[in-house]
C-alpha positions as CSV (number, residue, x, y, z in Angstrom):
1,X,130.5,138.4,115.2
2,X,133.3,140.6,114.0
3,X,134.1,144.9,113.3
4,X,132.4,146.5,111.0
5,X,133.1,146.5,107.5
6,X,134.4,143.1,108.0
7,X,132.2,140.7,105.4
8,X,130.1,139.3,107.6
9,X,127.2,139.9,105.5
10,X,128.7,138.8,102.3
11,X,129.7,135.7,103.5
12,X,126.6,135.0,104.6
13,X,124.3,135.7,101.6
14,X,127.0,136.9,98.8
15,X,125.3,138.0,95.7
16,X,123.8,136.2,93.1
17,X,125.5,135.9,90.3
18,X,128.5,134.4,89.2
19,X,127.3,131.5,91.1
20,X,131.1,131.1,92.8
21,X,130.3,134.7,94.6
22,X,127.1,133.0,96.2
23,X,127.3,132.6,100.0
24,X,126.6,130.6,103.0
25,X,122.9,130.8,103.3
26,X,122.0,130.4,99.6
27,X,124.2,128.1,99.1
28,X,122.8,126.1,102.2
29,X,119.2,126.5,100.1
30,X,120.1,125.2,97.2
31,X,122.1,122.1,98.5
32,X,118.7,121.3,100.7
33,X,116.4,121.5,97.8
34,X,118.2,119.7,95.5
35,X,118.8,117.3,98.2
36,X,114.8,117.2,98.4
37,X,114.2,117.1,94.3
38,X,116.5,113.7,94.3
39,X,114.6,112.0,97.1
40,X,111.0,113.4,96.9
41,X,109.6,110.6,94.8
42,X,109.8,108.1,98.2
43,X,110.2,110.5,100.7
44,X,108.2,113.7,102.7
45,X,110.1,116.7,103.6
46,X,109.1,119.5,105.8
47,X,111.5,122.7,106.0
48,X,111.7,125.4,108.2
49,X,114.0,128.2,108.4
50,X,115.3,130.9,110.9
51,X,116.9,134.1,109.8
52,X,118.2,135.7,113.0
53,X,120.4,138.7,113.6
54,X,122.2,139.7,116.7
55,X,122.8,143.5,116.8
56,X,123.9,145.4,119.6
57,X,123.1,142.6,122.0
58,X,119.2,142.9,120.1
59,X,118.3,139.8,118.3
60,X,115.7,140.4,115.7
61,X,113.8,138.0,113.4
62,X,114.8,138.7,109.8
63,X,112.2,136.4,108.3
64,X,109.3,137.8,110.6
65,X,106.6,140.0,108.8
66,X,105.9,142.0,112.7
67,X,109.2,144.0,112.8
68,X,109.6,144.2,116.5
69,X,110.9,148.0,118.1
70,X,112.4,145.4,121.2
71,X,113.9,142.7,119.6
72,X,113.2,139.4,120.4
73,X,113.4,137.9,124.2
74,X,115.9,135.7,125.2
75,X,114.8,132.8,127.6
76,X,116.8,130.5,129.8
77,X,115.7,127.7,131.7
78,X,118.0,125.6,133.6
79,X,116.1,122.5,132.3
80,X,116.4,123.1,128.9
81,X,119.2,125.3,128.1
82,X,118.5,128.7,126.2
């Protein structure tokens, strides 16, 4: 959340290269996999990921192959939260 212009997007993914420049979400990646590559010889992993944006109260699956005119639907249930 924040104005425009403000870096929200490079703090989030960065750019590639140097690696110091990299941000949030590959350096979330790389700390998982590498987390994985030490532990794989005793363990199992299974990994899933959402990429979600919020944009003008639309929230829209980045990852998702369907690109959505609507945006995704929001649902509440007083059971179980949002």
């Amino acid at each position: 959340y924040g104005q425009t212009g403000a870096g929200k997007t490079h703090t989030m993914e960065g750019v590639n290269e140097p690696s110091e420049l990299r941000g949030i979400i590959p350096n979330t990646f790389e700390h998982i996999f590498d987390h994985i590559a030490l532990n794989s010889a005793h363990d199992k992993y299974l990994v899933r990921a959402s990429y979600f944006e919020i944009y003008n109260e639309e929230i829209r699956d980045l990852l998702s192959p369907q690109k959505s005119a609507h945006g995704l639907e929001l649902k509440e249930s007083s059971d179980s939260g949002v």
